[in-house]
C-alpha positions, -999 to 999 in steps of 0.1 A, spaced: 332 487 -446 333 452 -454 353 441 -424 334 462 -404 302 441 -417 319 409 -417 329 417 -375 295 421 -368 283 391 -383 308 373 -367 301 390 -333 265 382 -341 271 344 -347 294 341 -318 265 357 -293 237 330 -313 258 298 -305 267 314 -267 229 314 -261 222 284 -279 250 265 -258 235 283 -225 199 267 -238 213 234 -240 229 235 -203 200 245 -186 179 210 -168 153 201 -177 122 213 -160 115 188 -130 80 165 -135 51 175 -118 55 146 -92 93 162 -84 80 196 -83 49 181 -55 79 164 -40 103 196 -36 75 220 -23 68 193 8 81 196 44 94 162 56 62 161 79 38 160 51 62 136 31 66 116 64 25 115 64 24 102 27 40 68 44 11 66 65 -22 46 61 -42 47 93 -74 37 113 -93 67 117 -99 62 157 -56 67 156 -63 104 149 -82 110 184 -54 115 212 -82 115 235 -91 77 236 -56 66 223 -36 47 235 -59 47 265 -84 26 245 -84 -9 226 -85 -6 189 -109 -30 186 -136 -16 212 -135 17 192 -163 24 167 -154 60 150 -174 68 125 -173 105 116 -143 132 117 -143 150 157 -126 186 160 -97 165 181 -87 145 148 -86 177 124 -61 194 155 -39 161 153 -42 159 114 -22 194 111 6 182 130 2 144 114 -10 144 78 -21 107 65 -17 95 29 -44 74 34 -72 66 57 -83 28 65 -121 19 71 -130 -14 87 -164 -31 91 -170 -8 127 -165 22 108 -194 20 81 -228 22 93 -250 25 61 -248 48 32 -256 78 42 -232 76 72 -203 62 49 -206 93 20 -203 120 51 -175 102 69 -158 99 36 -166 137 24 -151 145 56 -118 123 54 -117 140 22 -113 172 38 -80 163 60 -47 181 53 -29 153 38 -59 145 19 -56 111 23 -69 84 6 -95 62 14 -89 21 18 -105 -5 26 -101 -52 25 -129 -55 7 -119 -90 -8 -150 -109 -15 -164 -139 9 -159 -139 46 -139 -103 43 -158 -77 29 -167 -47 48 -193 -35 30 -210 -65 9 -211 -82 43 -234 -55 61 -268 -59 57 -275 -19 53 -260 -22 18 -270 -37 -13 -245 -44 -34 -237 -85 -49 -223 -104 -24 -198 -136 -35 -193 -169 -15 -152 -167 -15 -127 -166 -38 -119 -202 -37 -155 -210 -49 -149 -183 -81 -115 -205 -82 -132 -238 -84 -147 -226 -113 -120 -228 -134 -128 -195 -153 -108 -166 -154 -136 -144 -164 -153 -149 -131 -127 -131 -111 -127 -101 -135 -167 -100 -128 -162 -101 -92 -132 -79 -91 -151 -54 -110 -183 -53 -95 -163 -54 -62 -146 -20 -80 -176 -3 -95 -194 -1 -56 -163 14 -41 -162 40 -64 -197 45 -63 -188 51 -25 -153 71 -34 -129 50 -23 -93 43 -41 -80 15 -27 -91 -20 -24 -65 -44 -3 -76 -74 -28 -72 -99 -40 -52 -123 -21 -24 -138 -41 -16 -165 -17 -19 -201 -25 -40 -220 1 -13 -255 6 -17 -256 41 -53 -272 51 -47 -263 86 -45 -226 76 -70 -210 94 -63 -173 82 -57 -174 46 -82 -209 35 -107 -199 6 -98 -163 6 -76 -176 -20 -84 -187 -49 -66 -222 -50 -41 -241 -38 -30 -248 -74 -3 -212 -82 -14 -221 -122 -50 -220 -113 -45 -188 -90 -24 -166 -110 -49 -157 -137 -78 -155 -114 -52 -132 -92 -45 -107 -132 -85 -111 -141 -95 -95 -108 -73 -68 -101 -80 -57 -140 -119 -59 -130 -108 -35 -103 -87 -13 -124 -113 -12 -151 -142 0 -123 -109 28 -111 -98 11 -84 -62 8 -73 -59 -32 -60 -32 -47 -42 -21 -83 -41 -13 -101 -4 4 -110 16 42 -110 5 60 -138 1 30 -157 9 10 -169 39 -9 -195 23 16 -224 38 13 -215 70 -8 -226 100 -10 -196 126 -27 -164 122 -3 -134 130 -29 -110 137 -27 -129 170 9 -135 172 42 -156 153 38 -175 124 62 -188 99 59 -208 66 91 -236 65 95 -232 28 129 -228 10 129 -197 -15 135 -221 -44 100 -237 -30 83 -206 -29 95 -199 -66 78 -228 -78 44 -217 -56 39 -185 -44 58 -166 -64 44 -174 -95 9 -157 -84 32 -127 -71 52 -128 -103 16 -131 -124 10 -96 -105 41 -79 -108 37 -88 -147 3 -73 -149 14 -40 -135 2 -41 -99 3 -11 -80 10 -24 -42 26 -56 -24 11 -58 10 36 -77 30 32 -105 54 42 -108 89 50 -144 89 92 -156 96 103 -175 69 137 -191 87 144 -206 54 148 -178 37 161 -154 63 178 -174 88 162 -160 116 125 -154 130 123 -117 114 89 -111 101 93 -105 63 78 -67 67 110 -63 87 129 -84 69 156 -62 39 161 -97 23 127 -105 15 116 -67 5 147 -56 -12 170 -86 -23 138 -105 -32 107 -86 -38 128 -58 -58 159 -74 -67 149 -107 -83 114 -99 -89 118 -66 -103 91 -53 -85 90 -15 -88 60 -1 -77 47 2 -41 51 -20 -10 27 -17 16 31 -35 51 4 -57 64 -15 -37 98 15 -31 122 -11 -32 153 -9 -71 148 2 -93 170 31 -107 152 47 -70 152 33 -62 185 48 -92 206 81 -79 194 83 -45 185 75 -11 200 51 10 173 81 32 168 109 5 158 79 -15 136 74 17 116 115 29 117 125 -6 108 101 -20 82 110 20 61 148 7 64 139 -28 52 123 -14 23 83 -7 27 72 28 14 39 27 34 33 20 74 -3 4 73 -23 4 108 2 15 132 -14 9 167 0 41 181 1 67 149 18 96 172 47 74 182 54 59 149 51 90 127 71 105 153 100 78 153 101 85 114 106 117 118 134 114 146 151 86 124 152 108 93 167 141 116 189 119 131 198 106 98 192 69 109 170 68 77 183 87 46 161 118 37 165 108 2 153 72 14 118 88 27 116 101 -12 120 73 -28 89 62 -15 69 93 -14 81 93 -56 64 60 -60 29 69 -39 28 106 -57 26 89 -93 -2 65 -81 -19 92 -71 -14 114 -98 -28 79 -117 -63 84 -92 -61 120 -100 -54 127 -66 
């Protein structure tokens, strides 16, 4: 009897540890992020890389049509066909698109409803670039630029402006705000950049740089610091075609970088890139969005920047004069940017993605990488 007994409890202790040792095999359950990630189709991951005008949705004036002559401001049947087939992370307004208040909170309602359920962006910077503070139909604080809140010397002013900036874009629902700039003004004959920075000075900058994006955090707004690795030395304007800043990387380390750095330190959420050549750097004219030394040996490699790189608008001339929309979108995702910003022809360049990742010109698992890094800010807007 007692061996009978002791057999049991033996066959008994034997089945405890098999199950326990089975328990201790099995993975972990996957995030909540990885289990978004795993239930989408390449499509809709594809779509989380892409931040768009809304006039880009409407096949029926594009490419027909010039960008700039376009004034959509409200969601046509034509854009919610296209929006099955191309589903946008996020939606860019620009000053054309927002007619007053009541206008803006239906367009936006109805952005909301879009299959990717994008969110919604806009460069409202403070100054000379503000979409909404600079229409007269709304009354919200308007500031003189940020090199004025700069010449003040005080830190605190940026938070103030950063966060009142904030606390009327969410009163309006939007997520993003492309602000502040983090370049340093060196170049007087700038005429892009000037007092949309805060200084010429990177010690004076930097804080003014933390201070606002906090006031922006602090309101619930996601900011982004621009424009990567700096376009404050140079003296064309790349919306209208090539420019280039001369500096050395170990220059740039002792100027730009320490307002980027500042950022990256604070937490920031998105890099916005710059189109400008730095030959320097690079060896070549390659604008940095296309350029894998500047986003990935630089930005991510010495920086240790972590979070999410947006490109500048990929409609601009410095892209446009020498790319197609297709290889601007397939080659600035292989250089290392997780989101396309502005492309001037969405079909083809979501399109291209698409092809590139089939084809397996860009590694599936590249595609999410990114789409990793825009779910968790996201999940951080509660969207």
């Amino acid at each position: 009897m007692k061996k009978t007994q002791l057999f049991y409890l033996l066959l008994v202790l034997a089945c405890v540890l098999f199950v326990t040792s089975c328990s201790d095999d099995e993975a972990p359950s996957p995030s909540p992020i990885e289990q978004r990630l795993q239930q989408m189709t390449l499509r809709e991951k594809v779509g989380q890389m892409f931040y768009a005008r809304p006039e880009t949705l409407d096949t029926t004036i594009l490419p027909k049509a010039n960008l700039a002559n376009i004034s959509m401001q409200e969601v046509n049947e034509t854009m919610r066909g296209v929006d099955e087939k191309y589903p946008l992370g996020g939606i860019i307004l620009y000053a054309h698109n927002i007619k007053d208040q009541t206008q803006l909170a239906k367009f936006i309602a109805q952005i909301r409803q879009l299959k990717g359920s994008p969110l919604l962006c806009i460069d409202e910077e403070g100054g000379r670039v503000a979409r909404i503070a600079n229409n007269s139909n709304f009354n919200v604080e308007k500031f003189e630029s940020m090199g004025a809140i700069g010449a003040t010397g005080d830190e605190k002013n940026a938070y103030y402006c950063g966060n009142t900036i904030g606390k009327y874009l969410k009163q309006y629902d939007f997520d993003i705000d492309f602000a502040p700039v983090a370049d340093v003004n060196t170049n007087p004959e700038n005429i892009v950049i000037g007092n949309r920075a805060f200084s010429d000075d990177p010690a004076v900058a930097a804080p003014m740089v933390t201070n606002y994006l906090q006031g922006l955090k602090d309101a619930g707004i996601v900011g982004c610091i621009k424009h990567f690795p700096g376009h404050g030395d140079t003296k064309n304007d790349t919306h209208y075609g090539y420019a280039q800043s001369l500096k050395t990387w170990d220059e740039m380390l002792n100027c730009e970088m320490i307002t980027f750095k500042a950022g990256i330190n604070w937490g920031v959420q998105l890099i916005m890139t710059a189109h400008i050549g730095v030959p320097n750097i690079t060896g070549s004219d390659i604008p940095s969005t296309m350029s894998s030394l500047i986003l990935q040996d630089k930005l991510r490699g010495e920086l240790g920047y972590q979070n999410i790189i947006i490109t500048d608008a990929m409609e601009m001339g410095a892209i446009t004069q020498q790319y197609t929309q297709a290889e601007a979108a397939v080659g600035c995702i292989l250089a290392g940017a997780d989101i396309v910003l502005g492309p001037g022809n969405l079909i083809e360049a979501f399109d291209a993605v698409v092809d590139a990742v089939e084809k397996g010109v860009i590694p599936e698992s590249r595609i999410n990488q990114s789409v990793r890094r825009i779910l968790n800010m996201r999940e951080q807007l509660g969207r």
